[in-house]
C-alpha positions in Angstrom: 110.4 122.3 18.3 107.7 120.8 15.7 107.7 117.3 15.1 105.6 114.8 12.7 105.7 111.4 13.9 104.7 109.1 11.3 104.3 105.5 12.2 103.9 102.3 10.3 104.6 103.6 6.5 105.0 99.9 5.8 106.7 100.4 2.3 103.4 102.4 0.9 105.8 104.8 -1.3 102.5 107.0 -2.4 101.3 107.4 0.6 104.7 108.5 2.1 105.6 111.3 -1.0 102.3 112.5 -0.3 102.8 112.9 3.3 106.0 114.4 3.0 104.6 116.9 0.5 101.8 118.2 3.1 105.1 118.3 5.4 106.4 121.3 3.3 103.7 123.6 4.5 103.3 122.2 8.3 107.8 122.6 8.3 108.2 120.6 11.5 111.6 120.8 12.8 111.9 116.8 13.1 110.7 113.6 11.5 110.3 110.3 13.6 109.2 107.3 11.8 108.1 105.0 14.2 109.1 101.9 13.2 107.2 99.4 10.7 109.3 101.3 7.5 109.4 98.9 4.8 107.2 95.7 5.4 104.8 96.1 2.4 104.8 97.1 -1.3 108.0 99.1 -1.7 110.1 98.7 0.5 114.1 99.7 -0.8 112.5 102.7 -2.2 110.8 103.9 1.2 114.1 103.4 2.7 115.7 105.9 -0.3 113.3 108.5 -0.2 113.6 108.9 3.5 117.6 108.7 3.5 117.0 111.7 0.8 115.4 114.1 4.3 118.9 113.7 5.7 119.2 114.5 9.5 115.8 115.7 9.7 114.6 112.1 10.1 115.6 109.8 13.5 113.8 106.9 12.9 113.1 103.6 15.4 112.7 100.1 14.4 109.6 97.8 14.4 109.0 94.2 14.5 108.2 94.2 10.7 112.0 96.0 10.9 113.6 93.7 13.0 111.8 90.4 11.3 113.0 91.9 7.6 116.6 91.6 9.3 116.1 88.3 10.8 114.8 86.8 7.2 117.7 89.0 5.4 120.5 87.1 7.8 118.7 83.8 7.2 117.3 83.6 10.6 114.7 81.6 11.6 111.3 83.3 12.1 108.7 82.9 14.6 106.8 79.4 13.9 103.5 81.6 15.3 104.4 83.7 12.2 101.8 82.8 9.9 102.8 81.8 6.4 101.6 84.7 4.6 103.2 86.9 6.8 106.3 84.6 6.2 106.2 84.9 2.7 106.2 89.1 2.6 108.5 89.1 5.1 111.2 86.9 3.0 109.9 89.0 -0.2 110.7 92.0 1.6 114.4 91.7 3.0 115.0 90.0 -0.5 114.8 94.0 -1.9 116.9 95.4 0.3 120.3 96.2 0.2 123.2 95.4 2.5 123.4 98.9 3.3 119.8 99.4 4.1 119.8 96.1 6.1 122.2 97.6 8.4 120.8 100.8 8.9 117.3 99.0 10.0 119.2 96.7 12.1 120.7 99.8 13.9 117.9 101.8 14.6 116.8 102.2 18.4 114.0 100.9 19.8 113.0 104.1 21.5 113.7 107.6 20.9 113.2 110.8 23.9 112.9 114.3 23.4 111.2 117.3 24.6 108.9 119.9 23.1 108.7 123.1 25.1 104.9 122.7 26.2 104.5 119.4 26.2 107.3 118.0 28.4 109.3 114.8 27.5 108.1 112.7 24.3 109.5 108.8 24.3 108.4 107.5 21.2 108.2 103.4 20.9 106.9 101.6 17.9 104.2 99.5 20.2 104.9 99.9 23.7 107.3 100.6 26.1 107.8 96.9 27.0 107.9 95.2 23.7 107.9 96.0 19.9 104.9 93.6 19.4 102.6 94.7 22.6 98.9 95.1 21.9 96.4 97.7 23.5 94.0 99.7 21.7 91.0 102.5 22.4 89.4 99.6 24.8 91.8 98.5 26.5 91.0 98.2 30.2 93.1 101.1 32.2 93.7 98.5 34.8 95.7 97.1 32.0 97.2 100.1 30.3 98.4 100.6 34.1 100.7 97.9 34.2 102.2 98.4 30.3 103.3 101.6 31.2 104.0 101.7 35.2 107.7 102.7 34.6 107.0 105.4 32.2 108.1 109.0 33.8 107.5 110.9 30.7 105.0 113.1 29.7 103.8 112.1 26.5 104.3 108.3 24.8 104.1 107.8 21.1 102.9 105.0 20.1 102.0 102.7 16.2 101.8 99.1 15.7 98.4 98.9 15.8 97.5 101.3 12.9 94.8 102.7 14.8 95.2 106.8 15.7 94.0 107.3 19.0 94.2 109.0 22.8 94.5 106.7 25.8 95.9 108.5 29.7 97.1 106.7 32.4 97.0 109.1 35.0 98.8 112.7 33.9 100.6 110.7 31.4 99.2 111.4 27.4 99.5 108.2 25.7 99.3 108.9 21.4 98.8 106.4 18.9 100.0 107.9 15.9 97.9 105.9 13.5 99.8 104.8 10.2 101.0 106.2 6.9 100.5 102.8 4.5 98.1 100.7 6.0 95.5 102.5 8.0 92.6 101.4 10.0 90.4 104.0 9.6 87.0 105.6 8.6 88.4 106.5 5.3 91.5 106.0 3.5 94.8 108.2 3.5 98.5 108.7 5.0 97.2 108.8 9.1 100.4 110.8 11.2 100.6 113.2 14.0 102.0 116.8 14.8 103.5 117.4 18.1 104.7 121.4 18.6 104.3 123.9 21.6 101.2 124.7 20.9 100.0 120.9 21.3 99.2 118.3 19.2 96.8 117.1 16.0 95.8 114.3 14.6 96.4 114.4 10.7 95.5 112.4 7.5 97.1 113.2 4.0 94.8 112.2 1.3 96.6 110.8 -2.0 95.4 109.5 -5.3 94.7 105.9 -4.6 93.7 104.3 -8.2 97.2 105.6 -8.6 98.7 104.4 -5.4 97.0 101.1 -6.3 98.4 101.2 -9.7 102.2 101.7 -8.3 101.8 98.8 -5.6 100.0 95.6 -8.3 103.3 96.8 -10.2 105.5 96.1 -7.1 105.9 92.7 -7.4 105.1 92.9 -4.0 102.8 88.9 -3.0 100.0 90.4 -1.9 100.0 93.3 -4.1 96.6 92.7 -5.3 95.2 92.4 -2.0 97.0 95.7 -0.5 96.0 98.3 -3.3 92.1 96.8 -2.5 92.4 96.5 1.3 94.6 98.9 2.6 94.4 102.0 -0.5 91.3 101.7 -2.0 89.5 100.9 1.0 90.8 100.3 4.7 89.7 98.3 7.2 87.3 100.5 10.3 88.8 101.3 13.1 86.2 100.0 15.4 86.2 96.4 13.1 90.3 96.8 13.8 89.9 97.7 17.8 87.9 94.4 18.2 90.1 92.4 16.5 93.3 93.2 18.3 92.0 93.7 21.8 90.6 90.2 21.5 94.3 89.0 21.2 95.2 91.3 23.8 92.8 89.9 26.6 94.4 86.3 25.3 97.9 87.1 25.4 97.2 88.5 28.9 95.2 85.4 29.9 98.3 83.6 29.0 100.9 85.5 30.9 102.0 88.3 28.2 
């Protein structure tokens, strides 16, 4: 079996048709989106094109998932949510449909499966323990130890971070896909991975971005403006992303979590 994991598309329509164009010469078996599907710029029509791939998609939920579902029910949100992230988050369960509100809220929080090879895959959106956990490139393996002490598997797929990268904790691979619509990255593009029996490879799918950008100030989206310049135009480094995030991993782990 030949999978593509792609992780974090985060309603970056563009990116995605691209990506899904490449797939029609790499013809992996399976898709798994790993969560993170439709916070961002288009988010109803992420959801359509992906329902159009039929059972070649299983598909797990992320927080931006879950907290689109929350604000679509009227739930309350997190009050350490910050406002912005508030804001896109109401914006974005607003486009959805009933239908599509109930598929996200269905979706699994981890998937398992094998690939003669490699052993047994589990695929989370950001780690085994929690759709929000952070570790990154640097984390300490003392650390990484105890996030993924009761994995048995093989192989763990990981997003949430945006960042593609290898971490191992012991004989145990641990992949971070990277993301499709909101990379962190030396350049810009659709970041994925391709699992199969002969191994795995980290893969970017390049896209026209002045057209990308074009597509998402159209979208109505809140921060469109700031997404077509940030996150398709230009991205964020990885290495300006790493320290970022494992600075609020050492604090949540100072505090208990």
């Amino acid at each position: 079996m030949k999978i593509a994991a792609l992780y974090d598309i985060h309603g970056n329509l563009p990116a995605l048709n691209a990506l899904l164009e490449e797939l029609k010469e790499a013809q992996p078996d399976l898709i798994v989106v790993g969560g993170d599907i439709v916070s961002g710029p288009m988010p109803a029509q992420t959801l359509q094109r992906l329902s159009q791939l039929g059972d070649q998609v299983r598909a797990i939920r992320g927080n931006g998932d879950r907290e689109a579902v929350m604000a679509f029910d009227g739930q309350p949100l997190s009050p350490d949510m910050p406002e912005e992230v508030r804001e896109v988050t109401r914006w974005t369960a607003e486009q959805l449909t009933r239908s599509q509100r109930d598929f996200l809220a269905a979706l699994p929080e981890q998937l398992l499966l094998r690939v003669e090879g490699l052993g047994r895959i589990l695929f989370c959106h950001a780690t085994v323990r929690s759709d929000e956990e952070i570790f990154t490139p640097i984390t300490p393996e003392e650390r990484l130890g105890v996030i993924f002490a009761r994995v048995e598997q093989e192989i763990v797929v990981c997003g949430h971070t945006h960042i593609q990268f290898e971490r191992r904790v012991g004989n145990m691979r641990i992949l971070n896909a990277g993301s499709v619509g909101m990379p962190y990255a030396d350049r810009p593009g659709a970041y994925w991975l391709l699992l199969g029996p002969e191994g795995y490879e980290f893969r970017r799918t390049t896209y026209d971005g002045e057209a990308a950008a074009q597509e998402v100030r159209a979208s109505g989206y809140p921060q469109a403006r700031e997404f077509a310049e940030e996150n398709v135009l230009r991205v964020p480094t990885a290495a300006e992303a790493t320290e970022v995030f494992e600075r609020m991993a050492e604090e949540r782990w100072s505090q208990g979590g």
